[in-house]
N, CA, C and O atoms as a MOPAC input file, in Angstrom:
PM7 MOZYME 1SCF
protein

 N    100.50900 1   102.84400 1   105.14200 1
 C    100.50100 1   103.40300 1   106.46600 1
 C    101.67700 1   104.36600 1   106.59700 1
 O    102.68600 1   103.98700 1   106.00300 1
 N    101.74500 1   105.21600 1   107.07100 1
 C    102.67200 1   106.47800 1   107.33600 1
 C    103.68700 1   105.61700 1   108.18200 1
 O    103.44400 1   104.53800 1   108.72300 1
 N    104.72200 1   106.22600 1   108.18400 1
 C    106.11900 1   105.92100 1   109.15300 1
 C    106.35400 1   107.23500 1   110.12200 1
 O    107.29900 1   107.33600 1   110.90400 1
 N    105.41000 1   108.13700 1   109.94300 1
 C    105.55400 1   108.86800 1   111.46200 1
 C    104.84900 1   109.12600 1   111.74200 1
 O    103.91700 1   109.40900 1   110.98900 1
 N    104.78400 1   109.22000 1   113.15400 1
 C    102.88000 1   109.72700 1   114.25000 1
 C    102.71400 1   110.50900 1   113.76300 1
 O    103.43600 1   111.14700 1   112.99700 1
 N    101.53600 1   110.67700 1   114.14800 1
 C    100.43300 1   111.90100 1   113.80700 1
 C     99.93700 1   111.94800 1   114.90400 1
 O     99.02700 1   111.22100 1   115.30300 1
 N    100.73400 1   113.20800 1   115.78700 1
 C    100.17400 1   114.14600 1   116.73800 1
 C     98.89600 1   114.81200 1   116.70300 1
 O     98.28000 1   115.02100 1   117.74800 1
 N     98.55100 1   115.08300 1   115.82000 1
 C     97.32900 1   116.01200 1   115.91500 1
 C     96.14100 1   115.11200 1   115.62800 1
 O     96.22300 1   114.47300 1   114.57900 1
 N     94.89400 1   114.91800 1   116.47200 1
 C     93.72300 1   113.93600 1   116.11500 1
 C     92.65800 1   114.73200 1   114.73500 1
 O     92.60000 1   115.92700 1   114.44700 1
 N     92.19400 1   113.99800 1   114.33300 1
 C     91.57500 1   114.54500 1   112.97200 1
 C     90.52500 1   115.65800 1   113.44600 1
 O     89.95900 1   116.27100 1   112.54100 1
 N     90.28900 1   115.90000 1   114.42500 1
 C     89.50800 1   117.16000 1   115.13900 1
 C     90.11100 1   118.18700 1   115.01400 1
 O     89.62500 1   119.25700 1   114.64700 1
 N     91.59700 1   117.90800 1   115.39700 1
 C     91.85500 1   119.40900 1   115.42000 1
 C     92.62400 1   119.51800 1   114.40700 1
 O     93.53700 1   120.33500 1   114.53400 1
 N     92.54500 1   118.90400 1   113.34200 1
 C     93.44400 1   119.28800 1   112.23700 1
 C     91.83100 1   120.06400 1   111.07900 1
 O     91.87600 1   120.72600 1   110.04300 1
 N     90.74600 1   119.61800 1   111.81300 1
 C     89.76600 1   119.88000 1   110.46300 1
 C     89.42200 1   121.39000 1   110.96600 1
 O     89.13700 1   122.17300 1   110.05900 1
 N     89.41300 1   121.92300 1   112.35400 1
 C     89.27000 1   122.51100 1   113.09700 1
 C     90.04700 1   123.77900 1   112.60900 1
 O     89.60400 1   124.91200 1   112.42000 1
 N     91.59600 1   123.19500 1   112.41700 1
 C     92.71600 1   123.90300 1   111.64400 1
 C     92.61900 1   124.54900 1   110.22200 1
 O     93.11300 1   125.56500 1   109.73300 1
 N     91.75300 1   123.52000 1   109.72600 1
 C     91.62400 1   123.78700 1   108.25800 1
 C     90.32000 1   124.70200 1   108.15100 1
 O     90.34700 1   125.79900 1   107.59400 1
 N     89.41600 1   124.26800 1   108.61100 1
 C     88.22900 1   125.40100 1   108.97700 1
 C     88.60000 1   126.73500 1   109.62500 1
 O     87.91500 1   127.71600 1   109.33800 1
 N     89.70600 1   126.86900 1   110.54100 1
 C     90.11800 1   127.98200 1   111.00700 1
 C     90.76100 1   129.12200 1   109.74200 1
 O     90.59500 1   130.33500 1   109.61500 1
 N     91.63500 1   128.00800 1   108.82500 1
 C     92.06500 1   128.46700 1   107.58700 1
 C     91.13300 1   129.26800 1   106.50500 1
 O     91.41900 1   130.34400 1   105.97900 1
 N     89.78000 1   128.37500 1   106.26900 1
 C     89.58900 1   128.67600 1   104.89200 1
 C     88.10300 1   130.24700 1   105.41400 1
 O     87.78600 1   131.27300 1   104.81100 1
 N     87.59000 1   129.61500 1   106.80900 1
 C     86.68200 1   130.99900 1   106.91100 1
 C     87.52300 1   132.30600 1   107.49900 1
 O     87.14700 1   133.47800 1   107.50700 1
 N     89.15600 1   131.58600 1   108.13600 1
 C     89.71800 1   133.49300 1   108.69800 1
 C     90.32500 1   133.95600 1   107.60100 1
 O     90.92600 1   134.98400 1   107.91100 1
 N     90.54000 1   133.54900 1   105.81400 1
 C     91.24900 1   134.16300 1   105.17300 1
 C     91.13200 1   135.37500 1   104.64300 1
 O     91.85200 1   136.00200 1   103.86600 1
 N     89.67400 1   135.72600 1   105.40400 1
 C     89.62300 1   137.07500 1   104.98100 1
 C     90.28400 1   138.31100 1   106.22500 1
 O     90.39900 1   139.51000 1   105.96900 1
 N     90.54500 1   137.85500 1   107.17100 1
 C     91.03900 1   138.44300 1   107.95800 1
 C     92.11600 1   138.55500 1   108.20100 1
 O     92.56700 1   138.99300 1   109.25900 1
 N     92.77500 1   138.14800 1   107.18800 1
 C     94.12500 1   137.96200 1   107.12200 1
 C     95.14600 1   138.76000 1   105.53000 1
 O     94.26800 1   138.67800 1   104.67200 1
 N     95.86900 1   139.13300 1   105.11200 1
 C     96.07000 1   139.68300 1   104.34400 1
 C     96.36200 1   138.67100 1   102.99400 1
 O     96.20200 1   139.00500 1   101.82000 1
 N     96.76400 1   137.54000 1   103.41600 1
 C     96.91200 1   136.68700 1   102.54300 1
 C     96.20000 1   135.04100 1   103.12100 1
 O     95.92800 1   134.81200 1   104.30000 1
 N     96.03400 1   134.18600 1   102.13000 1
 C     95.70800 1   132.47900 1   103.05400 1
 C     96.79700 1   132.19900 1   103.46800 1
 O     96.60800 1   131.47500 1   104.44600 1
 N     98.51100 1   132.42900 1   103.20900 1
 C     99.43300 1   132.14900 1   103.72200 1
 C     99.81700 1   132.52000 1   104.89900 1
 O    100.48700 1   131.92800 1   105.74600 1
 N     98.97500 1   134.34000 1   104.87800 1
 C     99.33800 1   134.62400 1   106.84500 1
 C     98.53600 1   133.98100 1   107.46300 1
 O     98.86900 1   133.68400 1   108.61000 1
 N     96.76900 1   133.37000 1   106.81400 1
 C     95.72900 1   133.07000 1   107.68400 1
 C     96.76200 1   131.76200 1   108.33400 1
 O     97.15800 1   131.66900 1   109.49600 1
 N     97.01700 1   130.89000 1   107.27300 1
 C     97.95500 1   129.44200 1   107.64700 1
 C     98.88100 1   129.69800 1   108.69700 1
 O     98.52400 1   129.19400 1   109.76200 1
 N    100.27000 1   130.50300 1   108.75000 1
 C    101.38600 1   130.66300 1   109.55900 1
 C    100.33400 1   131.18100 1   110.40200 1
 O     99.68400 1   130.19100 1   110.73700 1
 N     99.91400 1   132.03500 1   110.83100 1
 C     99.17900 1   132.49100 1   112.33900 1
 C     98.47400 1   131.67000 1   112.87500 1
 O     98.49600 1   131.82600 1   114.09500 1
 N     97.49700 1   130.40000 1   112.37600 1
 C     96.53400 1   129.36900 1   112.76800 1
 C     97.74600 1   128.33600 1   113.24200 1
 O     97.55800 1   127.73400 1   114.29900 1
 N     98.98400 1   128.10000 1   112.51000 1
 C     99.66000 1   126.98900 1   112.80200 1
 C    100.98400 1   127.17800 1   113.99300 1
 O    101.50600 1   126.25400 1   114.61600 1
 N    101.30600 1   128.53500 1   114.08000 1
 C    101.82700 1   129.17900 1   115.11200 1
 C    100.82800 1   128.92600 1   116.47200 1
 O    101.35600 1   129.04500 1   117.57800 1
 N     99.15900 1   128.52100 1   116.37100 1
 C     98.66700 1   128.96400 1   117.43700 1
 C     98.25600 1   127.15500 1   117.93900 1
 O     97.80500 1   126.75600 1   119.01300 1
 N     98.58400 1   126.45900 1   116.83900 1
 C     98.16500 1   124.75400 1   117.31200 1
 C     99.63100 1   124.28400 1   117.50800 1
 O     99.74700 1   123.35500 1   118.30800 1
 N    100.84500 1   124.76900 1   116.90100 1
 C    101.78800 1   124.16200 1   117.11700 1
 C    102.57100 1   123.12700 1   116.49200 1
 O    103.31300 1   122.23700 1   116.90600 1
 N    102.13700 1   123.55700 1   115.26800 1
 C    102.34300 1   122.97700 1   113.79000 1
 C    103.00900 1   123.59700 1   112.86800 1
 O    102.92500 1   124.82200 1   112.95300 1
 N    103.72200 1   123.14400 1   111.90800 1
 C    104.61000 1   124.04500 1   110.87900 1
 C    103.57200 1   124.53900 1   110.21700 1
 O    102.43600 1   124.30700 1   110.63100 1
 N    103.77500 1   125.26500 1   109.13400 1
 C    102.85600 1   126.43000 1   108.51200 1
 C    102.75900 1   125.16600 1   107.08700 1
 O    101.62800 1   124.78300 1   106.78800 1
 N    103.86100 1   124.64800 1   106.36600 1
 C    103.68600 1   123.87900 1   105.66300 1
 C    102.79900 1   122.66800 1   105.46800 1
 O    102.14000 1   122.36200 1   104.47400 1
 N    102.99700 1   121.66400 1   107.34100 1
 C    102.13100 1   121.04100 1   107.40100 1
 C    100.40900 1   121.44400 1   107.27700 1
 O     99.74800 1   121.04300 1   106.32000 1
 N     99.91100 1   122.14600 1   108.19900 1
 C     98.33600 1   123.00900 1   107.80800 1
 C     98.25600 1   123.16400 1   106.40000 1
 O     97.25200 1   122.65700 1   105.90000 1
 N     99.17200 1   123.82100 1   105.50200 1
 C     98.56400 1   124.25100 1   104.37900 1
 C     98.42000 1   122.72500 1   103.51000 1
 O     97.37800 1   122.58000 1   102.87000 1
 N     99.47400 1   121.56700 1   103.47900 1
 C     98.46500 1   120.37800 1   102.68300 1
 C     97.55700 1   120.11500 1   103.41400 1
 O     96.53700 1   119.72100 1   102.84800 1
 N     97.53000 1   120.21600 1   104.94500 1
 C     96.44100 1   119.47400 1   105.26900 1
 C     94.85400 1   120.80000 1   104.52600 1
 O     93.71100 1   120.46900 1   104.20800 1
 N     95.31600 1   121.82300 1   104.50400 1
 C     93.90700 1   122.48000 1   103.83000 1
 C     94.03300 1   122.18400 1   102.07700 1
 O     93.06800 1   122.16500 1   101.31300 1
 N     95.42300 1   121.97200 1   101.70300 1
 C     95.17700 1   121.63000 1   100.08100 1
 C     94.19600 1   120.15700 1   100.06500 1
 O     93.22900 1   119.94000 1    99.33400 1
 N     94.88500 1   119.10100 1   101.28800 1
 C     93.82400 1   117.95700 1   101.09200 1
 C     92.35000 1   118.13800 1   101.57600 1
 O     91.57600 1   117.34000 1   101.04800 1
 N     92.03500 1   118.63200 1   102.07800 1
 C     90.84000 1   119.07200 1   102.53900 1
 C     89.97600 1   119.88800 1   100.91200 1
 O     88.75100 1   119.96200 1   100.81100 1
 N     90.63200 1   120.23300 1   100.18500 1
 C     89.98100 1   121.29600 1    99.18200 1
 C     89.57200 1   120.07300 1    97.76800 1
 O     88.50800 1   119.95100 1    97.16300 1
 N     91.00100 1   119.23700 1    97.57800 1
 C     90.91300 1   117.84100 1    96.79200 1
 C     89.26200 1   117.09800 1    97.47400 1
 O     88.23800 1   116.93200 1    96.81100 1
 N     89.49200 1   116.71300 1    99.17300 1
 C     88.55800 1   115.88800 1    99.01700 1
 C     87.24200 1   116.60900 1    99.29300 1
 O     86.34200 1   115.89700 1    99.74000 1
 N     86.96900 1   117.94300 1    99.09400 1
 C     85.58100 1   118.35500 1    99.01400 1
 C     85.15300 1   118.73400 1    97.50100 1
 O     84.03500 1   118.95300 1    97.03400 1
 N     86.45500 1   118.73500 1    96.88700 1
 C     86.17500 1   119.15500 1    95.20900 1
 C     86.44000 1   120.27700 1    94.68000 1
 O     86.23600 1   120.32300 1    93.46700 1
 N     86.91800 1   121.42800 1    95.28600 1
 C     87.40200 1   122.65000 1    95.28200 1
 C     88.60500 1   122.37400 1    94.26400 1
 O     88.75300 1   123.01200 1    93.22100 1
 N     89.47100 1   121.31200 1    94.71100 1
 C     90.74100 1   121.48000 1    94.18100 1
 C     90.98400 1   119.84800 1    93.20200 1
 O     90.65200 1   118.72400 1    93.57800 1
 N     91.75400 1   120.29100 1    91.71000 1
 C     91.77900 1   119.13300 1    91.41200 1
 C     92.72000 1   117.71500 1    91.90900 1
 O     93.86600 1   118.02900 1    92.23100 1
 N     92.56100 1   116.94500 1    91.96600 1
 C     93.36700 1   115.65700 1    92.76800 1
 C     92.85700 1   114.79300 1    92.81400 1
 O     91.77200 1   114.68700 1    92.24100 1
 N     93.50300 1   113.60000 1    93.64100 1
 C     92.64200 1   112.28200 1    94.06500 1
 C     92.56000 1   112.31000 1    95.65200 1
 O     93.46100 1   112.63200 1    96.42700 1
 N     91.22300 1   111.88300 1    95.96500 1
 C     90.18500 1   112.27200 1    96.71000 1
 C     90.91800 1   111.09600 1    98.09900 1
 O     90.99000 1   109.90200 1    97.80800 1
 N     91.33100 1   111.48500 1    99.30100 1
 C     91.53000 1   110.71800 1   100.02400 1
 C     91.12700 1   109.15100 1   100.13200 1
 O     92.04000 1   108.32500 1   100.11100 1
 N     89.91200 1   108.76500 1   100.23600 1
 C     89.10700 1   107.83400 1   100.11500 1
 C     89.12700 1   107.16800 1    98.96300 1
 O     88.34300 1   106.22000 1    98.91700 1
 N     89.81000 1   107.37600 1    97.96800 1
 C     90.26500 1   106.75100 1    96.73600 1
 C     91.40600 1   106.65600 1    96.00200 1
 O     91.62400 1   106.27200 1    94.85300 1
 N     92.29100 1   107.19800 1    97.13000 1
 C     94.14900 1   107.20700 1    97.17900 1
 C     93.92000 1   105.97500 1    98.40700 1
 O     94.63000 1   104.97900 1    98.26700 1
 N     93.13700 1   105.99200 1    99.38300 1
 C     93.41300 1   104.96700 1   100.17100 1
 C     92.54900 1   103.32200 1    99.65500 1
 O     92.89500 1   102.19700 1   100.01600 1
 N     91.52800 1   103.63200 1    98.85100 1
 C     91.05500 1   101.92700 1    97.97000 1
 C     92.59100 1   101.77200 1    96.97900 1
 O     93.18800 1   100.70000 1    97.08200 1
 N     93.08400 1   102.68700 1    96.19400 1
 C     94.02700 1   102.48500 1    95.35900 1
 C     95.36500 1   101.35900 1    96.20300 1
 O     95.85100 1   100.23900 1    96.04300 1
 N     95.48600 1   102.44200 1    97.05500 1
 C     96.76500 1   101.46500 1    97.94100 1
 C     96.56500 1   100.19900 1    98.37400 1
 O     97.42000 1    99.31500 1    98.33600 1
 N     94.80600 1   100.01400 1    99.02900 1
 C     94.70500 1    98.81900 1    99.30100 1
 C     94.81400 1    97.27700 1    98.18000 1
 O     95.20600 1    96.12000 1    98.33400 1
 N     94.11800 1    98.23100 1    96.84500 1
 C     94.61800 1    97.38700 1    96.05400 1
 C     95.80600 1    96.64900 1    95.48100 1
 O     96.03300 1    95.48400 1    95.15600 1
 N     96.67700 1    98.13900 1    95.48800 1
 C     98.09200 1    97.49900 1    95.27500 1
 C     98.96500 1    96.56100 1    96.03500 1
 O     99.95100 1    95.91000 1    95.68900 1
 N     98.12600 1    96.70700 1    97.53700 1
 C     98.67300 1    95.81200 1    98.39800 1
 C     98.27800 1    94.89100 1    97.84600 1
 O     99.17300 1    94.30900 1    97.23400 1
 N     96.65900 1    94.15000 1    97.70100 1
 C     96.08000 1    93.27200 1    97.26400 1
 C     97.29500 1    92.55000 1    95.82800 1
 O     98.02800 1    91.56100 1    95.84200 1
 N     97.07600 1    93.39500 1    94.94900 1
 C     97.91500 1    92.94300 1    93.77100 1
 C     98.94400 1    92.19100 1    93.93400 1
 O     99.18300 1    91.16100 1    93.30500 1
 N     99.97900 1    92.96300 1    95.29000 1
 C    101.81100 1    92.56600 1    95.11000 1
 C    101.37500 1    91.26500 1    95.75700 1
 O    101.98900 1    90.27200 1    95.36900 1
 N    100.39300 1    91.07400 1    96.70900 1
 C    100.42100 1    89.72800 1    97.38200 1
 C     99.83700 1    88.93400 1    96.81100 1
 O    100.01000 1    87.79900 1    97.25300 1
 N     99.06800 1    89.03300 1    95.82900 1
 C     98.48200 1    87.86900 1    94.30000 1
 C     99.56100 1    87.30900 1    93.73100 1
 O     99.80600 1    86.13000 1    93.47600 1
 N    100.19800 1    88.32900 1    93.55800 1
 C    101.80900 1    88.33600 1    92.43700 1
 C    103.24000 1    87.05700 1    93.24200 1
 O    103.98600 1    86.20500 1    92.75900 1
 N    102.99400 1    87.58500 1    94.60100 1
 C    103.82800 1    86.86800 1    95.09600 1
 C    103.07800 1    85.55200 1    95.23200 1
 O    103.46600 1    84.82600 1    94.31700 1
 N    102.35900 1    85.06100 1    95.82500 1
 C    101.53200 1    83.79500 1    96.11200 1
 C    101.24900 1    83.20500 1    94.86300 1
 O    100.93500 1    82.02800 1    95.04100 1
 N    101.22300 1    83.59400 1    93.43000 1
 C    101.42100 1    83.01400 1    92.22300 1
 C    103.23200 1    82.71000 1    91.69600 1
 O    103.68700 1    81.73000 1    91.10700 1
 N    103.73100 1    83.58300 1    92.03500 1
 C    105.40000 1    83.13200 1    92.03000 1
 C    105.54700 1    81.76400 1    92.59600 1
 O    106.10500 1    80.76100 1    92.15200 1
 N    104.71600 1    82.06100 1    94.00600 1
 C    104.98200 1    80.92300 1    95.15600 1
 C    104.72200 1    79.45600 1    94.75200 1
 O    105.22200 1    78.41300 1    95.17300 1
 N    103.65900 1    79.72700 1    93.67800 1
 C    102.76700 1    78.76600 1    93.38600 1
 C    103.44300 1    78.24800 1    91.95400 1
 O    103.27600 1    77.06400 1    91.66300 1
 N    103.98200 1    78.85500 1    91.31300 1
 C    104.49500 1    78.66600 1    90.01100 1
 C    105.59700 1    77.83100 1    90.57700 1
 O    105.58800 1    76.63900 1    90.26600 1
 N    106.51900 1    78.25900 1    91.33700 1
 C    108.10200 1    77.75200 1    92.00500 1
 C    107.51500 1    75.88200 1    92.55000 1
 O    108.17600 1    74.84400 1    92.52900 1
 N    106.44900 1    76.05000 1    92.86900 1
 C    106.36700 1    74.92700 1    93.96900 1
 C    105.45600 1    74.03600 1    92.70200 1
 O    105.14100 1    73.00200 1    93.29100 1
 N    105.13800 1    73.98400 1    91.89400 1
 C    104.67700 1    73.24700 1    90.72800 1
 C    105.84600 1    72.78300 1    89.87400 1
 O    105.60300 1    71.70500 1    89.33200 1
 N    106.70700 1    73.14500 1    89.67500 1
 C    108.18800 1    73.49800 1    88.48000 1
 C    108.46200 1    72.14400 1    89.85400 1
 O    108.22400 1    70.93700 1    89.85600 1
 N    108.88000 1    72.79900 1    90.58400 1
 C    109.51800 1    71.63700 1    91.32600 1
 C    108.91100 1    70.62100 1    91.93200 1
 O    109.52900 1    70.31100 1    92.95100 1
 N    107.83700 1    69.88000 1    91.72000 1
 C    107.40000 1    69.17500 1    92.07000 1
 C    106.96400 1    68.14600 1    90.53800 1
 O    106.67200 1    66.95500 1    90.42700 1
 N    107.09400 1    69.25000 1    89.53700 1
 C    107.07500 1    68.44900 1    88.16700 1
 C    108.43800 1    67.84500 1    88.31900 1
 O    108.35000 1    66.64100 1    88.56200 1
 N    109.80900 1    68.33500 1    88.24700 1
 C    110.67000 1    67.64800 1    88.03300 1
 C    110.82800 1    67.16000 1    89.38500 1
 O    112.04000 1    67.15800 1    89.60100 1
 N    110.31100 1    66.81900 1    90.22300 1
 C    110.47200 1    65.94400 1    91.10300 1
 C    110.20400 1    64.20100 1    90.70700 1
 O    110.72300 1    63.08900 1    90.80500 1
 N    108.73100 1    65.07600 1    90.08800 1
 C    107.77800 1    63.55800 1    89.59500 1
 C    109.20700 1    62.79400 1    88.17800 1
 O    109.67100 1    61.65600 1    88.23800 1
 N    109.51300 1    63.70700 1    87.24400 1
 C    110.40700 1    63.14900 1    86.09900 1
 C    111.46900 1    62.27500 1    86.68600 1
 O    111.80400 1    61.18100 1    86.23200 1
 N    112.03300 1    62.94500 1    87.88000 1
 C    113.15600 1    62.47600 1    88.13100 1
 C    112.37700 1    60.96900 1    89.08300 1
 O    113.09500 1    60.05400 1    89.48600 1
 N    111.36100 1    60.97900 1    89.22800 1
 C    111.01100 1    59.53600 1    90.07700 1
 C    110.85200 1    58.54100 1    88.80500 1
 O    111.40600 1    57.44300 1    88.73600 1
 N    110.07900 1    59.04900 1    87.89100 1
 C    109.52100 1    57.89000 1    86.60600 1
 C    111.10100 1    57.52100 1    86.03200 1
 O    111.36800 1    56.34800 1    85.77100 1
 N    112.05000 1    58.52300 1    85.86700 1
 C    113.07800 1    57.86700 1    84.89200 1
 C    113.99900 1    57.31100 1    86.18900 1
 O    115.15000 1    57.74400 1    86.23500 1
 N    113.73800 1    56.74800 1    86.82600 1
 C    114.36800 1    55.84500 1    87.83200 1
 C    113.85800 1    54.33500 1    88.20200 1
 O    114.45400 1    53.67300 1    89.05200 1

């Protein structure tokens, strides 16, 4: 999950990016189409342009990993670290409950 808002709703960021990729001909470069589209929503020029590099990844234009499979990846890794820990958990609480049992029999 991100650690800062996201002002802009996914409407008007696709809106943004569509504004990008059909005005670049009206523009002298995709970098002026970007700074003039992001001057006019109120956004840095940097932010718009990943949001059109991610937009190009997840339609296939551009090579990368595809939103929708950067976000199963993460979920997994979440999945993983909390297997990992709950088997630590589980390893710790067996160890000590073995030498719990030793220390009862040799008494």
């Amino acid at each position: 999950m991100s650690k800062t808002t996201n002002k802009f709703s996914p409407e008007v960021r696709e809106r943004a990016v569509r504004m990008v990729l059909d005005g670049a001909g009206q523009h002298g470069s995709r970098w002026q189409a970007i700074t003039s589209i992001a001057a006019k929503i109120g956004c840095s020029a940097n932010t718009l342009n990943e949001w059109v590099k991610k937009a190009e990844v997840d339609s296939g234009k551009r090579a990368g990993i595809p939103s929708e499979m950067a976000e199963k990846m993460k979920a997994l890794e979440r999945e993983n670290r909390e297997l990992r820990q709950a088997n630590d958990i589980l390893r710790k609480a067996s160890a000590y409950f073995a030498m719990a049992e030793l220390d009862r029999r040799s008494k």
